[in-house]
Each structure stands twice: as structure tokens, then as C-alpha cells.
C-alpha positions as CSV (number, residue, x, y, z in Angstrom):
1,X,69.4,-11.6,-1.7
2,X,66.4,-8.8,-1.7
3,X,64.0,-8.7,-4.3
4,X,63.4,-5.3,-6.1
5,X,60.0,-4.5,-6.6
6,X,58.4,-2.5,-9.0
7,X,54.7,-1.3,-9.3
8,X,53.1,1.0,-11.6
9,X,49.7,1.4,-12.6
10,X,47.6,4.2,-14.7
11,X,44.5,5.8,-13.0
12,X,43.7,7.8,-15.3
13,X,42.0,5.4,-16.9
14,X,40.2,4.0,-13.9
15,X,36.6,4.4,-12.9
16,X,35.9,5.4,-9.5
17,X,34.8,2.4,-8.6
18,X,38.0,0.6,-9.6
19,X,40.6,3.1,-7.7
20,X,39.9,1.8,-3.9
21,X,40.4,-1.8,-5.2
22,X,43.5,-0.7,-7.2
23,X,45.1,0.6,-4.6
24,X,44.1,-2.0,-1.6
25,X,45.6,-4.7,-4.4
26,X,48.9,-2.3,-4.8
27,X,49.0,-2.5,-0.8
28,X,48.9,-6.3,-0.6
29,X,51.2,-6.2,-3.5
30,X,53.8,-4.0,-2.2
31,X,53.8,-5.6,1.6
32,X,54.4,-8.8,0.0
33,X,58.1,-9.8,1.1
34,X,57.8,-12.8,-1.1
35,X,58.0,-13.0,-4.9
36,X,55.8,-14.6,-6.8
37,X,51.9,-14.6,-7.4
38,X,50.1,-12.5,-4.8
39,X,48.1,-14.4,-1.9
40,X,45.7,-12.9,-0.3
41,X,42.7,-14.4,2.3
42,X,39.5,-15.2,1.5
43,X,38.2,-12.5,3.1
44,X,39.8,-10.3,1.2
45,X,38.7,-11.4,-2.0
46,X,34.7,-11.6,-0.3
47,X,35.1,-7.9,1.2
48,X,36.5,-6.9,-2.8
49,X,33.6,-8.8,-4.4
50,X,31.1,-6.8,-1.8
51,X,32.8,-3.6,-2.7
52,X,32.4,-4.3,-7.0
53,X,28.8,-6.0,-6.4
54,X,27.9,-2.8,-4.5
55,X,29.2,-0.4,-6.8
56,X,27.7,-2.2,-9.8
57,X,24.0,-2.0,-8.2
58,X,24.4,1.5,-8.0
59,X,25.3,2.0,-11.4
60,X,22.5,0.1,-12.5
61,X,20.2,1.8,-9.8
62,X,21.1,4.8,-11.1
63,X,20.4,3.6,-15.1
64,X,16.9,2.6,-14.4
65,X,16.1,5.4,-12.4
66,X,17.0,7.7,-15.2
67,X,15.9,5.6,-18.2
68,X,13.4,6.0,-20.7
69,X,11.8,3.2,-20.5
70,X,10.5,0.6,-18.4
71,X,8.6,3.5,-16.5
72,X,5.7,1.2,-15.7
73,X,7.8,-1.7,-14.1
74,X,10.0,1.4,-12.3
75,X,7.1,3.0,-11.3
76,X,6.1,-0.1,-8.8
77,X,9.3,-1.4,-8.6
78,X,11.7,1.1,-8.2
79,X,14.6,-0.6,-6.4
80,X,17.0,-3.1,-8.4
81,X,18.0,-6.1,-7.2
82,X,19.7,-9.4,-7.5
83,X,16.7,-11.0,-6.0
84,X,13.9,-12.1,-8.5
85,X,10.9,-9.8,-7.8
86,X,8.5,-12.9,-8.0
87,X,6.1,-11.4,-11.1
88,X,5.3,-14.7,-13.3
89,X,4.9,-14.1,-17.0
90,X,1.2,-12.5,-17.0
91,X,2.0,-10.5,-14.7
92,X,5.1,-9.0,-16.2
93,X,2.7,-8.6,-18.9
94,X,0.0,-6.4,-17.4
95,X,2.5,-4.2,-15.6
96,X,4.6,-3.5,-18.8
97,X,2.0,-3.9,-21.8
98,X,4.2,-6.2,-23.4
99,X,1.8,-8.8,-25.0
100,X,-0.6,-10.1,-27.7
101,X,-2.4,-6.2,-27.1
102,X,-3.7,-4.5,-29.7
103,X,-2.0,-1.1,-28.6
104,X,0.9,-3.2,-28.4
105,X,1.1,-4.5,-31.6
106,X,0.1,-1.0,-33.1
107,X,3.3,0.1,-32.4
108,X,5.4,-1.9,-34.2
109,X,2.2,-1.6,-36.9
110,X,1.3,-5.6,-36.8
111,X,-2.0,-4.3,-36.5
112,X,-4.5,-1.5,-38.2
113,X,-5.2,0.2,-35.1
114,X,-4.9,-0.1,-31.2
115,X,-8.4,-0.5,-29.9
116,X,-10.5,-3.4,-28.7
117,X,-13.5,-4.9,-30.1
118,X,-15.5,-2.7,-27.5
119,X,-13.8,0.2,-29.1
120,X,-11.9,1.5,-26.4
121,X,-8.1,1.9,-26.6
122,X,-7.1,-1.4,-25.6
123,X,-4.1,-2.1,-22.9
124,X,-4.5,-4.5,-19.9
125,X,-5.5,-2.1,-17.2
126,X,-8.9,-2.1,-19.7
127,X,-9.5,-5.5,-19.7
128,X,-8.8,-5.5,-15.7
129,X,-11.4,-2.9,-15.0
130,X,-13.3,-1.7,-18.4
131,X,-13.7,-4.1,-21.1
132,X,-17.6,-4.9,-21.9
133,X,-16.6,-8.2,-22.8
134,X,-15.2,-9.9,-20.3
135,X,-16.8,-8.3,-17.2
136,X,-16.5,-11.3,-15.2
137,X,-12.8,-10.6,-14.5
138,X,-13.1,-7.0,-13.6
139,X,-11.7,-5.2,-10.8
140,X,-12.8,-2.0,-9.5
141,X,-11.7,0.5,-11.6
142,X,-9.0,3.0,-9.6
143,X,-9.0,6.5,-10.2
144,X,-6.1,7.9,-12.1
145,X,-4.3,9.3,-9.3
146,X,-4.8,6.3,-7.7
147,X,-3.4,3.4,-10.7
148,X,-0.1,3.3,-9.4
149,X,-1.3,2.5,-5.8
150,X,-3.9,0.1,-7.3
151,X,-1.2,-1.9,-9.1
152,X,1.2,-1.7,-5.6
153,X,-2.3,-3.2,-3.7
154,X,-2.9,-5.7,-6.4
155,X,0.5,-7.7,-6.9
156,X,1.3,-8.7,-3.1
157,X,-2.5,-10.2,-2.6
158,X,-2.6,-13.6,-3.5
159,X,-6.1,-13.8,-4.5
160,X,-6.0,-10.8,-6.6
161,X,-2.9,-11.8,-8.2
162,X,-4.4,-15.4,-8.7
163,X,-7.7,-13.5,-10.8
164,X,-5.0,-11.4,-12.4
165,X,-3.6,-14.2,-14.3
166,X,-6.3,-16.1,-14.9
167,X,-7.7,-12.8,-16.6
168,X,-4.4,-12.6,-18.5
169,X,-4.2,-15.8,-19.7
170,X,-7.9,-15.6,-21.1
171,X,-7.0,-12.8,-22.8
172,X,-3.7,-14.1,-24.9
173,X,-6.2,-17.5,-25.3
174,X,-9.2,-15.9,-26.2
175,X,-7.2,-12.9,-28.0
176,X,-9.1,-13.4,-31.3
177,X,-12.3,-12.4,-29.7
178,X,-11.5,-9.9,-28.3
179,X,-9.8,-7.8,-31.0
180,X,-11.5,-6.2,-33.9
181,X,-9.5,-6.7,-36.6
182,X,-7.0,-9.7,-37.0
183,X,-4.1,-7.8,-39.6
């Protein structure tokens, strides 16, 4: 006795993504002589999963690349990945600005203003390379044309990277001596 099979399935409500793997599962589906649950090989379901994990890095390529913000981290980093980049917490924190920093804090108006006890506008890149204060951790101060080539030269060198956290962690530490006002 054959088995009638039946298969219908929308599109239109489909990304384009999700067509080619509709249609390969309709294919395995319709060949099928046997009823029941579908059963397919493992390498089936590996080349599917390759296919959706591919399609979802370049939908989320394409988000940070067009994003708003995040433009320091994008701006050395500009490829995603399901790979860790390797950055510990400080320095996530100097490449973004997220971080006991006055100019930081100024936004979301947790304090009066956004400058250091030197009186410059404070942000990391001015404790790395300007602050009177702590001139002990200083690097050599890059030209601005040159920042973004700085930070690429800086965060694969072990040694720098090893100064740049020490200098980061002094400054959450030590944070109360180096800000002006403490609102």
C-alpha cells in the first residue's frame, strides 16, 4: 500500500537565509519512501549548522559594521567572531572608555564635569600618554592620525599590554586621586 505524501510550506515568510535549508529539508522529505520522522546523516545536519552559523556571522558582521556604537572596539577590531579576542577586563576598558572615568561618568551625570585633576579632559588614552600625575606609566604619545595604529601596536605586545594594565588598574584603585571632584 503507497503512502501519499503531502508537503507545503510558506516562503513568503522566510528569510533568505532560511530558503536553501527549507528547500534541501523538502528534498530529504519528499525522497523519503518511508513514513514517519525524517532521518537524515550527520553530515547533513553539520553542513546545515555550517550553512545557519555562516549566515548568522554575516548578519551580525554586517550589524557592527553599520552600528552606532562600539566604534572604538570596531575600529581595532573590525571582524566578529566566535573566537574570544583575548582583551582582559582593563583592557576592554581602555579601548572602549567604559570605566570609573570621569568623562565617563559625566555622561550619565554621576559626576560635575569630565576632566581630571590635571584639568585636562579625562579618558584613558590621557592617563596612557598625558596625565601629569602619573607619568610613570606613560607611553609615547601618538599623533592623531596615528591613535588607531598606536592601539593596533599596543594590544598584541606583551610587555606593553602587561604596563597597560597595570596603568589601568592604578587608575580604578587610585581613582580618588586622580579626579577633582568626587560627586
Amino acid at each position: 500500500m503507497g503512502h501519499q505524501k503531502s508537503l507545503v510550506y510558506d516562503t513568503s515568510s522566510m528569510s533568505s537565509a532560511e530558503e536553501p535549508l527549507t528547500s534541501i529539508l523538502v528534498a530529504v522529505a519528499e525522497s523519503n519512501s518511508t513514513p514517519g520522522p525524517l532521518r537524515a546523516s550527520e553530515t547533513f545536519f553539520l553542513r546545515r549548522c555550517a550553512v545557519i552559523r555562516s549566515a548568522a556571522l554575516g548578519t551580525w558582521q554586517g550589524n557592527w559594521d553599520i552600528g552606532e556604537t562600539g566604534r572604538s572596539a570596531h575600529n581595532i577590531a573590525p571582524r566578529v567572531s566566535n573566537k574570544p579576542i583575548g582583551w582582559n577586563r582593563e583592557e576592554i576598558m581602555f579601548v572602549t572608555g567604559h570605566g570609573p572615568f570621569p568623562s565617563y561618568c559625566h555622561r550619565f551625570n554621576l559626576r560635575i564635569h569630565g576632566n581630571c585633576s590635571c584639568g585636562q579632559k579625562e579618558e584613558p588614552m590621557h592617563y596612557a600618554t598625558k596625565c601629569r600625575f602619573i607619568l610613570f606609566w606613560h607611553f609615547q604619545t601618538p599623533t592623531v592620525s596615528l591613535k588607531l595604529q598606536w592601539l593596533k601596536n599596543i594590544l598584541p605586545n606583551n610587555s606593553s599590554r602587561t604596563r597597560l594594565r597595570l596603568l589601568m588598574r592604578f587608575v580604578c584603585d587610585e581613582n580618588n586621586l586622580l579626579v577633582e571632584d568626587n560627586h
